[in-house]
FIDRENBA-293190 format. One record per residue (C-alpha): residue in one letter; x, y, z. Coordinates in nm, 3 decimals, padded with zeros to 5 digits. Layout:
! FIDRENBA-293190
aa|u|v|w
A|X|Y|Z $
...
This chain:
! FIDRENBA-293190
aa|u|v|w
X|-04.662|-01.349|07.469 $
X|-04.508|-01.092|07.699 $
X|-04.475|-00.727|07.721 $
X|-04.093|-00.575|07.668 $
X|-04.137|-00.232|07.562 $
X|-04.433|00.017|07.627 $
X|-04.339|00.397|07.449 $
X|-04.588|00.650|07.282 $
X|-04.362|00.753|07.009 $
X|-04.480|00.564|06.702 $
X|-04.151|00.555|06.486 $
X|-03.961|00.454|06.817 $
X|-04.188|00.164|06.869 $
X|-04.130|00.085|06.496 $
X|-03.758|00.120|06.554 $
X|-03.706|-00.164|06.841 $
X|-03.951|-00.403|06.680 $
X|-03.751|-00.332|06.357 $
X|-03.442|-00.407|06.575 $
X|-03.587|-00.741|06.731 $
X|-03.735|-00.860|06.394 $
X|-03.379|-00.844|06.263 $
X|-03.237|-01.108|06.540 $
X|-03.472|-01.323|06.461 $
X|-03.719|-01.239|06.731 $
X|-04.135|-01.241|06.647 $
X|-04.280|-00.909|06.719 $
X|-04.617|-00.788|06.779 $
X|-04.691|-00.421|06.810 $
X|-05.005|-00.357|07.004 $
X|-05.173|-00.027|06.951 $
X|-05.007|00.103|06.655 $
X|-05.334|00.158|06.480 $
X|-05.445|00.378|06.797 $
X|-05.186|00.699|06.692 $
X|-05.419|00.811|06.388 $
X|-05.795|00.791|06.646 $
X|-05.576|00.955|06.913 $
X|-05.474|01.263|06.675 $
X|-05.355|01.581|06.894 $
X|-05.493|01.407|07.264 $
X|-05.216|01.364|07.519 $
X|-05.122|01.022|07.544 $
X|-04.893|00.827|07.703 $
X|-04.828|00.437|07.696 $
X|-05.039|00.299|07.422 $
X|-04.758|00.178|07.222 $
X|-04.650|-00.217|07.352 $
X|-04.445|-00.445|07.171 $
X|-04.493|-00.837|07.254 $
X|-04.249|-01.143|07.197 $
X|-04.272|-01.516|07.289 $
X|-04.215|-01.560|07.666 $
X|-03.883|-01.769|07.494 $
X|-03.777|-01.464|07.366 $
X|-03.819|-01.207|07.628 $
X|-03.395|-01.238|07.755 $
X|-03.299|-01.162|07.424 $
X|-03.579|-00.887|07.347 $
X|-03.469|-00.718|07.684 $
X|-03.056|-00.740|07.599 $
X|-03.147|-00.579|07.256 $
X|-03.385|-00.290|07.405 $
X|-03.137|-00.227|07.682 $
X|-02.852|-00.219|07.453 $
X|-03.086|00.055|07.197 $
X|-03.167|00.285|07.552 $
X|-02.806|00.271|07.583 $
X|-02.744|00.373|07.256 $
X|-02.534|00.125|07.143 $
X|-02.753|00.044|06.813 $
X|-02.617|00.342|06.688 $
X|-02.553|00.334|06.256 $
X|-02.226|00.430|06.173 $
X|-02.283|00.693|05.949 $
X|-01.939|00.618|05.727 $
X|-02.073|00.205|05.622 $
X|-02.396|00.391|05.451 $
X|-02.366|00.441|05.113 $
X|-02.445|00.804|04.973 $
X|-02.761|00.851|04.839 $
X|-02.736|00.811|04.425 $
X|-03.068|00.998|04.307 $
X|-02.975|00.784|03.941 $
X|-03.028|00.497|04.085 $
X|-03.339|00.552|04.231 $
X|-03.686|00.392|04.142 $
């Protein structure tokens, strides 16, 4: 496995392996479980995310293309929030 991403922002981490898990890509977050024992400290780096060195061309394309902002959801294909029809 290889390194693509390194970030300290939890939810972004969560975001891009969300983003590679939907092309089809196998992700493993390293150091997720390190945000809670970390609590207020400064830190910077802890977050990686791994693929399959067969992967790592795609995993890049799909990172570079999120930095770029081109991931963006278009707000008008969401459906509105129905509070009836929730659980």
């Amino acid at each position: 496995m290889i390194s693509v991403f390194r970030g300290s922002d939890y939810v972004q981490a969560q975001l891009v392996a969300g983003l590679l898990r939907e092309a089809g890509i196998d992700v493993f977050l390293q150091g997720a479980l390190l945000q809670g024992a970390l609590g207020d400290l400064p830190a910077t780096g802890h977050l990686s995310i791994f693929v399959d060195e067969s992967d790592r061309t795609a995993a890049q394309k799909i990172i570079a293309q999120y930095e770029r902002g081109e991931l963006a959801i278009d707000e008008d294909s969401v459906p509105p929030f129905n509070e009836s029809e929730a659980p």
